[in-house]
C-alpha positions as a Python dict, from the first residue, in 0.01 Angstrom:
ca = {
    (1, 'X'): (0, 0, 0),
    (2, 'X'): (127, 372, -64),
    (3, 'X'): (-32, 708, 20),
    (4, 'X'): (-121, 973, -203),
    (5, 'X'): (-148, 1295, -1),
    (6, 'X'): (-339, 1617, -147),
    (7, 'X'): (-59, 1853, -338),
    (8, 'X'): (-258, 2163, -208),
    (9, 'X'): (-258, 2074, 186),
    (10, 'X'): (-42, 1804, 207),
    (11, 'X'): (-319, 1578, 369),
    (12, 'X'): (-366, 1229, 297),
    (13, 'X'): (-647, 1191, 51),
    (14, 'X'): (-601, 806, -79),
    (15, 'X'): (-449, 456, -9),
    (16, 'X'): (-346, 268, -329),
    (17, 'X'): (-192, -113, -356),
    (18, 'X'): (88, -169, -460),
    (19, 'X'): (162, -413, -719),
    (20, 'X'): (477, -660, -688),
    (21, 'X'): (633, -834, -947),
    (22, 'X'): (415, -1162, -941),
    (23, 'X'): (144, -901, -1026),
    (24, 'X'): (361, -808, -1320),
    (25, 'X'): (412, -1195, -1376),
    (26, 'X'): (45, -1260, -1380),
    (27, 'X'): (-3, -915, -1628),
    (28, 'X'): (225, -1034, -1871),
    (29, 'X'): (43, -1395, -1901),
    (30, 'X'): (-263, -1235, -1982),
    (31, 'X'): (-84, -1041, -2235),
    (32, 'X'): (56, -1309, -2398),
    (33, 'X'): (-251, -1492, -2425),
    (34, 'X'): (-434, -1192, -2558),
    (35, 'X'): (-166, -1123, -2841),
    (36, 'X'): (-217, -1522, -2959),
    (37, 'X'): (-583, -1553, -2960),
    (38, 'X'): (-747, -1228, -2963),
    (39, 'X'): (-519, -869, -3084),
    (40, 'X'): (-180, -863, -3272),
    (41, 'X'): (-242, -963, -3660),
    (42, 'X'): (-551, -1182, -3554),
    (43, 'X'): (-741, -788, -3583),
    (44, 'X'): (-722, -559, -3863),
    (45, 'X'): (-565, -231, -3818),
    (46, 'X'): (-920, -96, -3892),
    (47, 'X'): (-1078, -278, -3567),
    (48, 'X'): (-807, -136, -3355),
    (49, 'X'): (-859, 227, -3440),
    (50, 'X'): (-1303, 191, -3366),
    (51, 'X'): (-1151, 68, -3025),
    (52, 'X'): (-893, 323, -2948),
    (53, 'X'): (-1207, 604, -3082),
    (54, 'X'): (-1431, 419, -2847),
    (55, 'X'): (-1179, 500, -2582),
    (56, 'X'): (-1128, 907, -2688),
    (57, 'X'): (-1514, 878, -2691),
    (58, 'X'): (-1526, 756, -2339),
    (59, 'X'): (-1253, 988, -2197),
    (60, 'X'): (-1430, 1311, -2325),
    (61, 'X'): (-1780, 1183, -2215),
    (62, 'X'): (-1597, 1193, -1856),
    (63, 'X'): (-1376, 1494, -1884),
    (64, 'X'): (-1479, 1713, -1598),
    (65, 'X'): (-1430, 1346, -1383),
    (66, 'X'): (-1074, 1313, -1532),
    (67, 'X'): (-958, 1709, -1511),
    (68, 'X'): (-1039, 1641, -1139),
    (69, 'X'): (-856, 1351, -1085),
    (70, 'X'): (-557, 1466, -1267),
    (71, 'X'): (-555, 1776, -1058),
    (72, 'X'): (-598, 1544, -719),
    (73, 'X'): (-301, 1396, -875),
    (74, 'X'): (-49, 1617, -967),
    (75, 'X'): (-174, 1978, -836),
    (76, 'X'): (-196, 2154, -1166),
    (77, 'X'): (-447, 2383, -1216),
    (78, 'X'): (-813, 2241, -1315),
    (79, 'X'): (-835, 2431, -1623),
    (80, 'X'): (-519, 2316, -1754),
    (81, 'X'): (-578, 1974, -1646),
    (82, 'X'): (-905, 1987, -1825),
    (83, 'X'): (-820, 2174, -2132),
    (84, 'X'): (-453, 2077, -2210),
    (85, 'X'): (-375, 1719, -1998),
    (86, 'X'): (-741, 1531, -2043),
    (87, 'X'): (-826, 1729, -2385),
    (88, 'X'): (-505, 1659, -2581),
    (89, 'X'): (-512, 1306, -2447),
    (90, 'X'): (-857, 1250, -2639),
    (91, 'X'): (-682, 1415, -2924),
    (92, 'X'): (-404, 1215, -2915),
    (93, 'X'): (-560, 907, -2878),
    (94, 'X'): (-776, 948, -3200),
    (95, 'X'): (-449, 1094, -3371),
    (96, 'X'): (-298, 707, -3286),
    (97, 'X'): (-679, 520, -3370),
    (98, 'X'): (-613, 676, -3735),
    (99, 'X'): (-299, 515, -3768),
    (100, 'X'): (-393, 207, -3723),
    (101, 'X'): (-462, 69, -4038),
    (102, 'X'): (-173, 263, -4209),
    (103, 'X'): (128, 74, -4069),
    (104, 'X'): (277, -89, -4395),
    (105, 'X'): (598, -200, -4522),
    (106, 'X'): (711, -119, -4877),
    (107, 'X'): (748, -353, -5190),
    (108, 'X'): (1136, -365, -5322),
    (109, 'X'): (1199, -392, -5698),
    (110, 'X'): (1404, -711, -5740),
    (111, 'X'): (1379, -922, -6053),
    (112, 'X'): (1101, -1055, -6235),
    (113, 'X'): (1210, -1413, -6081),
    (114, 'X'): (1204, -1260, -5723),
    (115, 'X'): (955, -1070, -5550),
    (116, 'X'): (1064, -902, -5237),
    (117, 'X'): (862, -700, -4989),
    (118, 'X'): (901, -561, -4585),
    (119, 'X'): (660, -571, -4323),
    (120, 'X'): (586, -414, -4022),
    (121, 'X'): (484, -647, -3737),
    (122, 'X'): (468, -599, -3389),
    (123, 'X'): (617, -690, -3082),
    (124, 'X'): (381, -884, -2864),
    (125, 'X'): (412, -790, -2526),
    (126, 'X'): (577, -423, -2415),
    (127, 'X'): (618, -294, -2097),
    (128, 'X'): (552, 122, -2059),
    (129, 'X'): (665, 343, -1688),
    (130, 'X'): (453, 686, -1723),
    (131, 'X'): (596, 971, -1526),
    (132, 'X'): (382, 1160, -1225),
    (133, 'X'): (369, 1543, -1401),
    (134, 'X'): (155, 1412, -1712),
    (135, 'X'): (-30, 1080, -1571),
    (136, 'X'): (-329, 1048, -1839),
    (137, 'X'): (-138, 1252, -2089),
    (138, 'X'): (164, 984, -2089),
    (139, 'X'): (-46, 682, -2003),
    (140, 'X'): (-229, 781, -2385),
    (141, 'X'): (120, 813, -2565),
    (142, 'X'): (221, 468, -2411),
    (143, 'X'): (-56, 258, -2473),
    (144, 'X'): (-197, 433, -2821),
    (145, 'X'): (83, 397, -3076),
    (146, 'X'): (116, 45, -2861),
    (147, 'X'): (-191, -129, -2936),
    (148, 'X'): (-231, 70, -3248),
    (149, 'X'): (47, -145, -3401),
    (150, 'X'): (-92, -463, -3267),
    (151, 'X'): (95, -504, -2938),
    (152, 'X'): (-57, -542, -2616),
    (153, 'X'): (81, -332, -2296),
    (154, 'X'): (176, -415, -1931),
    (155, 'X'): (191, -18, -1802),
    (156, 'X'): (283, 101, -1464),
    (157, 'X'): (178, 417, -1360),
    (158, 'X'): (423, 662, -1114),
    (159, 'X'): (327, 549, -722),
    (160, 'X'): (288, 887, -722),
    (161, 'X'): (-13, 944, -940),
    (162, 'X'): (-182, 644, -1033),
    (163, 'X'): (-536, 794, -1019),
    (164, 'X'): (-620, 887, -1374),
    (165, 'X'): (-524, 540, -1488),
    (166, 'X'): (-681, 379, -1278),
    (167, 'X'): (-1011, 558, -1352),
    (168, 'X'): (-922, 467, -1735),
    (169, 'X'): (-865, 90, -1676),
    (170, 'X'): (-1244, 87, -1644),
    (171, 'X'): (-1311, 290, -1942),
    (172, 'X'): (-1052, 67, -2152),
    (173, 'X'): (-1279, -251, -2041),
    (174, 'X'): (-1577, -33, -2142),
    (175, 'X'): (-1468, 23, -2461),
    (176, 'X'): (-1416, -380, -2585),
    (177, 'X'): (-1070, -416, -2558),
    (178, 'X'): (-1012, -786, -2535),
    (179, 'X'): (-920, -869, -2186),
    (180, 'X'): (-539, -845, -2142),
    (181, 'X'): (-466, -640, -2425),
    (182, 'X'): (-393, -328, -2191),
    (183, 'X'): (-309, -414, -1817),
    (184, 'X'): (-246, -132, -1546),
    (185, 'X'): (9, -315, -1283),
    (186, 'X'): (1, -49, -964),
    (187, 'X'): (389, -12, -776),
    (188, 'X'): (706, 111, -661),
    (189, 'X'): (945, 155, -938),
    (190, 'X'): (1150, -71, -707),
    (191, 'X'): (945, -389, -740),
    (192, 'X'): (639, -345, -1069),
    (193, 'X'): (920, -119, -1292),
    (194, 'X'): (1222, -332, -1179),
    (195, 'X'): (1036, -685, -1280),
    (196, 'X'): (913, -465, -1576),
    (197, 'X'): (1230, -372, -1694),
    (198, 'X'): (1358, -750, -1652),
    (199, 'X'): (1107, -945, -1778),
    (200, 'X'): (1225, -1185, -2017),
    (201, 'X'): (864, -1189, -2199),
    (202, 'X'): (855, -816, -2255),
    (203, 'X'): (1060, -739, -2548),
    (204, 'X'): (1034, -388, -2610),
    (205, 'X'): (971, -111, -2326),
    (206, 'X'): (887, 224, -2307),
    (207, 'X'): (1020, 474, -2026),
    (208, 'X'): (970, 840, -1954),
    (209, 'X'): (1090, 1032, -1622),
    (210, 'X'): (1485, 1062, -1497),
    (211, 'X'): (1812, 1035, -1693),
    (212, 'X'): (1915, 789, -1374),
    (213, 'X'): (1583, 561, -1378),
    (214, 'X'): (1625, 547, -1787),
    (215, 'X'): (2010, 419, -1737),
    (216, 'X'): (1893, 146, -1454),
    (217, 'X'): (1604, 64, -1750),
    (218, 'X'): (1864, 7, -2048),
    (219, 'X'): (2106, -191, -1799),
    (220, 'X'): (1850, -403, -1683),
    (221, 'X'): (1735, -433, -2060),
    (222, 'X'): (2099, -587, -2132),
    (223, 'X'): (2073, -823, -1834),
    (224, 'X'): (1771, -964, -1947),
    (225, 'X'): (1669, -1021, -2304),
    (226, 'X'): (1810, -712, -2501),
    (227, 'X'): (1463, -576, -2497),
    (228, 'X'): (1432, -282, -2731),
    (229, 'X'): (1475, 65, -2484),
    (230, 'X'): (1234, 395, -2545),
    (231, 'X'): (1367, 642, -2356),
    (232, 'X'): (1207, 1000, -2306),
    (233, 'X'): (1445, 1165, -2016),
    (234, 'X'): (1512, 1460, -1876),
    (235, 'X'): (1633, 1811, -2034),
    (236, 'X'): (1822, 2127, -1939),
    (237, 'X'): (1698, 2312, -2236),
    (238, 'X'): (1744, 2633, -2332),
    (239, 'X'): (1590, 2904, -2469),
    (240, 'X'): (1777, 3191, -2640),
    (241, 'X'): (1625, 3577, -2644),
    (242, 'X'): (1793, 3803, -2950),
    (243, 'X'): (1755, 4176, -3006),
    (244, 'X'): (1566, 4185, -3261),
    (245, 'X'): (1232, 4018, -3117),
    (246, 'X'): (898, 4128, -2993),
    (247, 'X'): (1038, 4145, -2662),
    (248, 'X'): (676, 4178, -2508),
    (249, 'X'): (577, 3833, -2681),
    (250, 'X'): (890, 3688, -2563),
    (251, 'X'): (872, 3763, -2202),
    (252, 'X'): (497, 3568, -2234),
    (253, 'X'): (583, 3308, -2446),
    (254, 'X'): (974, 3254, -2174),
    (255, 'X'): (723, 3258, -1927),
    (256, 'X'): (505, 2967, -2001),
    (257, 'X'): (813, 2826, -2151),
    (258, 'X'): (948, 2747, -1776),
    (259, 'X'): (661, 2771, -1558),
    (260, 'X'): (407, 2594, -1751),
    (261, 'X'): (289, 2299, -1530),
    (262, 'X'): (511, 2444, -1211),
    (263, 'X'): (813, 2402, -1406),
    (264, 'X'): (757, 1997, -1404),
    (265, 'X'): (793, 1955, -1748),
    (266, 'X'): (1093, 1769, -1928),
    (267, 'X'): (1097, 2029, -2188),
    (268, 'X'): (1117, 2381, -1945),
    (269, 'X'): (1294, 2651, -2102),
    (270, 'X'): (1464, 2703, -1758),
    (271, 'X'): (1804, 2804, -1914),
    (272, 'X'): (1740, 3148, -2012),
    (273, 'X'): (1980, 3355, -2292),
    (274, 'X'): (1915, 3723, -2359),
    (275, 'X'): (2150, 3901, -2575),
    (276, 'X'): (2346, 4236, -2384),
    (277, 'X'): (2149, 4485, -2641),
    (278, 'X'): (1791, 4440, -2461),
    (279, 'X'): (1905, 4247, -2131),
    (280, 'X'): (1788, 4479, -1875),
    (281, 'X'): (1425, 4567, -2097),
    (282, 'X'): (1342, 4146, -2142),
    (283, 'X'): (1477, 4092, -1765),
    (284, 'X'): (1184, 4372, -1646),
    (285, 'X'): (894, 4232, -1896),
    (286, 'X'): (965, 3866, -1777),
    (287, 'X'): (960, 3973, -1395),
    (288, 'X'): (597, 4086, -1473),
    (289, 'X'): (480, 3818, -1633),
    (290, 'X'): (663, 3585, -1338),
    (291, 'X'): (463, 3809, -1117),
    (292, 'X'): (176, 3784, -1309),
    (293, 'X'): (232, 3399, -1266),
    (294, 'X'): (320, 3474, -881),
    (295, 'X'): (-72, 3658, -885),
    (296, 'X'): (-263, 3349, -1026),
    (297, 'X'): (-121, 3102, -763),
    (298, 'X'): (-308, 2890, -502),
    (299, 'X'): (-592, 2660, -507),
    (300, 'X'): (-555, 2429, -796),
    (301, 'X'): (-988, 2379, -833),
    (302, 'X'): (-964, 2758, -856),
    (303, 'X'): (-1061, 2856, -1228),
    (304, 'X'): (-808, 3140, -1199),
    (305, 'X'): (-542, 2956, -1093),
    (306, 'X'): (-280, 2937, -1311),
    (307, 'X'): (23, 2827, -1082),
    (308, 'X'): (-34, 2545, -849),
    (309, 'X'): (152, 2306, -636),
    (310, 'X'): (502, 2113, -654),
    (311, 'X'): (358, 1719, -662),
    (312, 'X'): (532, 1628, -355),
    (313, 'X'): (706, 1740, -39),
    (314, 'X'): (1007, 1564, -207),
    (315, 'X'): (967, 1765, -485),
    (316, 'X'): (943, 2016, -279),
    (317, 'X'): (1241, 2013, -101),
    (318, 'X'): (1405, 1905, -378),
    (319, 'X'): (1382, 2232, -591),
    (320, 'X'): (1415, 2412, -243),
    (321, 'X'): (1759, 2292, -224),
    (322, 'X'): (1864, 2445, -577),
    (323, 'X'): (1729, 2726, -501),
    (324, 'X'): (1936, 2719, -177),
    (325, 'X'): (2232, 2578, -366),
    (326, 'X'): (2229, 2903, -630),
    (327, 'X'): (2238, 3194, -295),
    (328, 'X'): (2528, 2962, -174),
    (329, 'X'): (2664, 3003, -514),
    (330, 'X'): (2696, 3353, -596),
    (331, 'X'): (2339, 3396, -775),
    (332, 'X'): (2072, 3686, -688),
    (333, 'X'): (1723, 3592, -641),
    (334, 'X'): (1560, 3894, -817),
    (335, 'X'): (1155, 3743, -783),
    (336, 'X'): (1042, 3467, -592),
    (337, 'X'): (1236, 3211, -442),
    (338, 'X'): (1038, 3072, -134),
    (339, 'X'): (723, 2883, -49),
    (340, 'X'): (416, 3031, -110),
    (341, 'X'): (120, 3042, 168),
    (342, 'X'): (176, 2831, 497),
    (343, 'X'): (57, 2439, 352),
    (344, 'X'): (92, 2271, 59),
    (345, 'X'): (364, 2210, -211),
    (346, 'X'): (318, 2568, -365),
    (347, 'X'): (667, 2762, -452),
    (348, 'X'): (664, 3057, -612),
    (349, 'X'): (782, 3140, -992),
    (350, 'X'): (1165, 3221, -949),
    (351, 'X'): (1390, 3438, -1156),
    (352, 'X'): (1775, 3367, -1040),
    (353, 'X'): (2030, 3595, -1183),
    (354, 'X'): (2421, 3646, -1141),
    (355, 'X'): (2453, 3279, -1281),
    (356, 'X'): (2792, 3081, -1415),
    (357, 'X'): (2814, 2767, -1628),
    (358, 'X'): (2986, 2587, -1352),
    (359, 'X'): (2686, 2658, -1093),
    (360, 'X'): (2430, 2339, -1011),
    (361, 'X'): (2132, 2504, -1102),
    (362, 'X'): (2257, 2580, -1454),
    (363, 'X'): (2422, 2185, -1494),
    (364, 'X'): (2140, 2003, -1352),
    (365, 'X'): (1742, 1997, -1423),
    (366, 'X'): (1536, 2152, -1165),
    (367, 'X'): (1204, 1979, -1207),
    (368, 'X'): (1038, 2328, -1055),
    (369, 'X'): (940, 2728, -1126),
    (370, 'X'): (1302, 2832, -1127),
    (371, 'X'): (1449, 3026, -1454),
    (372, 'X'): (1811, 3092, -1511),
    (373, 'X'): (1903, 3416, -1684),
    (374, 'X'): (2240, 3409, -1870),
    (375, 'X'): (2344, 3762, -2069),
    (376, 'X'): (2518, 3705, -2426),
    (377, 'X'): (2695, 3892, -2678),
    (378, 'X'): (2704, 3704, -3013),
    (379, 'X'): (2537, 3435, -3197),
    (380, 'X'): (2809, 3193, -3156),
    (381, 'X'): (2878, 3252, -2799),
    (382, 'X'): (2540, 3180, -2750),
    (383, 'X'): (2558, 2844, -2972),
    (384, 'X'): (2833, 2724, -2717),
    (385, 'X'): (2703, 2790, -2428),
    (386, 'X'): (2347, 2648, -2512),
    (387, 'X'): (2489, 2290, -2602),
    (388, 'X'): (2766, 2273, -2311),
    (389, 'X'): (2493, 2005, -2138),
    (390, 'X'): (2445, 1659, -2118),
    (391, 'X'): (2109, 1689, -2247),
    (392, 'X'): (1947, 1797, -2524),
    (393, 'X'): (1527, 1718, -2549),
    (394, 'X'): (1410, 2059, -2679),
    (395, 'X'): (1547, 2421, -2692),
    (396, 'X'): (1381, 2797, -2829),
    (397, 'X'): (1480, 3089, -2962),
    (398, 'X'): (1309, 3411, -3073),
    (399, 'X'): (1406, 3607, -3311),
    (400, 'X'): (1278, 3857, -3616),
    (401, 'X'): (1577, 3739, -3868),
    (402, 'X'): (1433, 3430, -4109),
    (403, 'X'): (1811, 3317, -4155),
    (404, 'X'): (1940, 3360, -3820),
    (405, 'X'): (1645, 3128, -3678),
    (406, 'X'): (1680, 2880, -3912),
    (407, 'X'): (2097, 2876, -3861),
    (408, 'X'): (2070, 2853, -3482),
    (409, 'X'): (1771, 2580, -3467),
    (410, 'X'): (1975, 2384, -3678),
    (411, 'X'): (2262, 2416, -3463),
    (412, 'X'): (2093, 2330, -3133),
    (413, 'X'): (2145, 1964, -2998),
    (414, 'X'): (1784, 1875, -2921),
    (415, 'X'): (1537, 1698, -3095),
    (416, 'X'): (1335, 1948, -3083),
    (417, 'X'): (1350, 2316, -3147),
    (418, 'X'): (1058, 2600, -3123),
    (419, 'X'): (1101, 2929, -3317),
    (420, 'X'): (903, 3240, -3173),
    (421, 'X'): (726, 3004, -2942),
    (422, 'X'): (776, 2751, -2675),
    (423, 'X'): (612, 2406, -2547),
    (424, 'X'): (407, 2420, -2924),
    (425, 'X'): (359, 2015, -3023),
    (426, 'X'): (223, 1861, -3350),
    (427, 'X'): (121, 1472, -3332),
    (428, 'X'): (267, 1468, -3674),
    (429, 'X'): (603, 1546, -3593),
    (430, 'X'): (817, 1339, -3364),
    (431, 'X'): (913, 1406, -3000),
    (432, 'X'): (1229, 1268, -2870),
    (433, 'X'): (1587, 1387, -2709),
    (434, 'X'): (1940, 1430, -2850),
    (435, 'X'): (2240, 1321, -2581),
    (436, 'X'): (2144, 1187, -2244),
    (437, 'X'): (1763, 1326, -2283),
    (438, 'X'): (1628, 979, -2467),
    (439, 'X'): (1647, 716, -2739),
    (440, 'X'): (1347, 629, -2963),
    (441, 'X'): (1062, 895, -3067),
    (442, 'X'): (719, 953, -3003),
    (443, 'X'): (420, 1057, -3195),
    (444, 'X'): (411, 1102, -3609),
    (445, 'X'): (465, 790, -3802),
    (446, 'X'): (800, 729, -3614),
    (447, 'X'): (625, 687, -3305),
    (448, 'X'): (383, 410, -3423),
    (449, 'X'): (735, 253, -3565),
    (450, 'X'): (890, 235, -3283),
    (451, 'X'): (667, -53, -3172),
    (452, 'X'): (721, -203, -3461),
    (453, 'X'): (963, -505, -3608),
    (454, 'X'): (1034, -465, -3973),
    (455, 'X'): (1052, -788, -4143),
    (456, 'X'): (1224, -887, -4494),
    (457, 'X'): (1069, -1157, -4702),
    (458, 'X'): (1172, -1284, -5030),
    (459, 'X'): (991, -1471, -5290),
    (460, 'X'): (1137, -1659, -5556),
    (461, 'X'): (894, -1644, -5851),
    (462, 'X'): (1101, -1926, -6088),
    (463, 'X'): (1471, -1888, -5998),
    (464, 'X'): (1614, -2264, -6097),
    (465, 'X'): (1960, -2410, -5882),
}
């Protein structure tokens, strides 16, 4: 059993069981038996698409339900939970229900004797470990391009936030999935992720949270059975401010870039560049939007709350201490910087200052509302500085010169990079890190892909030995 305790108070509001690995055991039989007799090639492509649409259908007939539970969950604000977590997750799935029936090899021209062709078939059984900041959101993206290539799923959700998927486990047997074709396995990443991660029937496995939880995921994938590894890790990313652009836009846009979802977000902009020329006139527009953020904080069932809780006290302390680690450093605090109100998770939207490359807070991912500003002089200074890191998921830069943003974008390490905007996704176009942020993509065509094996096969058509 683990407690989940309520991000806004910090008061117990749940019990859940926890899972051990003869749960996982017992998952993965089902599974197997499902992908023999009843899912995998045995149902068209077609089928599996009405089922994943069944399950959008089901998800938005129960929004308000969802938005709630997600915010119980994590702390974010209802409205966000409602109209960005729950509503892009009904998108999503339908985005991976019309792929279904378009996963297809390609024919090869050969010979007139010999007919060759590829295939894409999938897996069987794969394992997926969603993160805590985007429970529903990630549970979607595990188990959509999953079972819309023919696979069935063993998923654990984060101990942390299992409460959207558990709510959705019903709704999946609602919507006539054959029975083990998507199992939910409750646990500590300790016991359900570590047997996971092992399990010699799993052969492919999906992972997103920590750099350190995705290495433990790939070692134990070499220990085992070479399982095939997604990884979606963590990011430092940055996001670099020229002279030349709207500077009023860009102090909004920075803003959301780094505090959207209390700064819990793999992609945050939290590495800050502004170029000397407008330094000091970005540095006061983004201290009123942070303060604007600062305004809007507090209950997260409050419709005009935009900034709510960290999703733990670990969290908590956790982003405490960089902040702590940056005055011990050198930095300046210039807004923010301590807890807000007397209970709860809540810290308020930071702006640290006064920063060098060698500091913790610039090196390491924060996980929380803290921004790092960094002055620059010239393009490739700013190149230099914004790829000395281990990581490289996502990065942004704003800027009113065509060629300049499409020189620096393409020399950012990350997989992906925003121009004039931040956090901006298209289910079209892959997701996935450079470096120590991930392996593997998610969402476009890639994404289905990934869970899938492509097979050669050649036909002889009259070829004589």
């Amino acid at each position: 059993m683990f407690m989940m305790p309520l991000t806004a108070t910090g008061k117990k509001i749940v019990t859940v069981p926890a899972g051990t690995a003869k749960d996982v055991d017992i998952a993965v039989d089902a599974a197997r038996k499902a992908f023999r007799e009843s899912w995998g090639l045995k149902v068209p492509g077609s089928e599996r698409g009405k089922l994943l649409n069944k399950l959008a259908d089901l998800i938005e007939a129960n929004v308000d339900e969802f938005a709630a539970l997600e915010t119980l969950n994590v702390g974010k604000p209802f409205s966000m939970s409602k109209n960005m977590d729950v509503g892009f997750s009904v998108i999503a799935l339908r985005y991976f229900a019309s792929q279904a029936d378009k996963v297809k090899g390609e024919t090869i021209e050969s010979s007139e004797q010999k007919f060759t062709y590829t295939r894409r078939e999938p897996y069987g059984v794969v394992g997926g470990i969603t993160p805590w900041n985007g429970p529903l959101l990630m549970l979607i993206c595990k188990i959509g391009p999953a079972v819309a290539a023919g696979n069935v799923v063993v998923l654990k959700p984060s101990e942390f936030t299992p409460l959207t998927s558990l709510k959705a486990a019903g709704l999946i047997n609602e919507a006539g999935f054959p029975p083990g074709v998507i199992n939910i396995v409750n646990g500590l990443g300790s016991t359900v992720g570590h047997a996971l991660s092992y399990h010699p029937d799993i052969w492919r496995i999906s992972f997103t949270g920590s750099t350190l939880t995705g290495r433990k995921i790939q070692e134990a994938s070499a220990k085992s059975n070479l399982k095939v590894v997604t990884l979606e890790l963590g990011g430092k990313s940055p996001n670099i401010i020229f002279d030349d652009c709207d500077v009023a836009q860009t102090a909004k846009w920075a803003a959301r870039g780094v505090y959207f979802n209390m700064g819990q977000a793999c992609i945050a902009g939290s590495r800050i560049f502004v170029q000397e020329g407008i330094y000091d006139k970005f540095l006061a527009a983004f201290q009123e939007e942070t303060k604007a953020w600062s305004q809007h904080t507090g209950d997260p069932f409050d419709l005009n709350t935009q900034h709510g809780p960290q999703v733990s006290q670990i969290q908590f302390d956790r982003v405490m201490g960089y902040i702590d680690s940056a005055k011990k450093d050198g930095a300046t605090i210039l807004t923010g910087g301590k807890r807000h109100g007397n209970e709860g998770y809540f810290i308020q939207p930071t702006i640290i200052t006064d920063t060098r490359p060698d500091m913790k807070i610039i090196k390491e991912e924060i996980f929380g509302p803290v921004a790092s500003i960094i002055k620059f002089k010239t393009e490739e200074e700013v190149i230099e500085m914004a790829n000395n890191t281990t990581y490289g998921l996502a990065c942004g830069l704003f800027t009113q010169n065509g060629a300049r943003a499409t020189r620096v974008a393409h020399a950012l390490e990350a997989g992906t990079a925003w121009v004039n905007c931040y956090t901006m996704f298209d289910l079209n176009a892959p997701f996935g890190g450079y470096k120590q942020s991930g392996i593997g993509r998610e969402f476009g065509s890639e994404g289905i892909y990934e869970y899938t094996q492509l097979k050669s096969v050649h036909v002889n058509l009259g070829i004589q030995i």
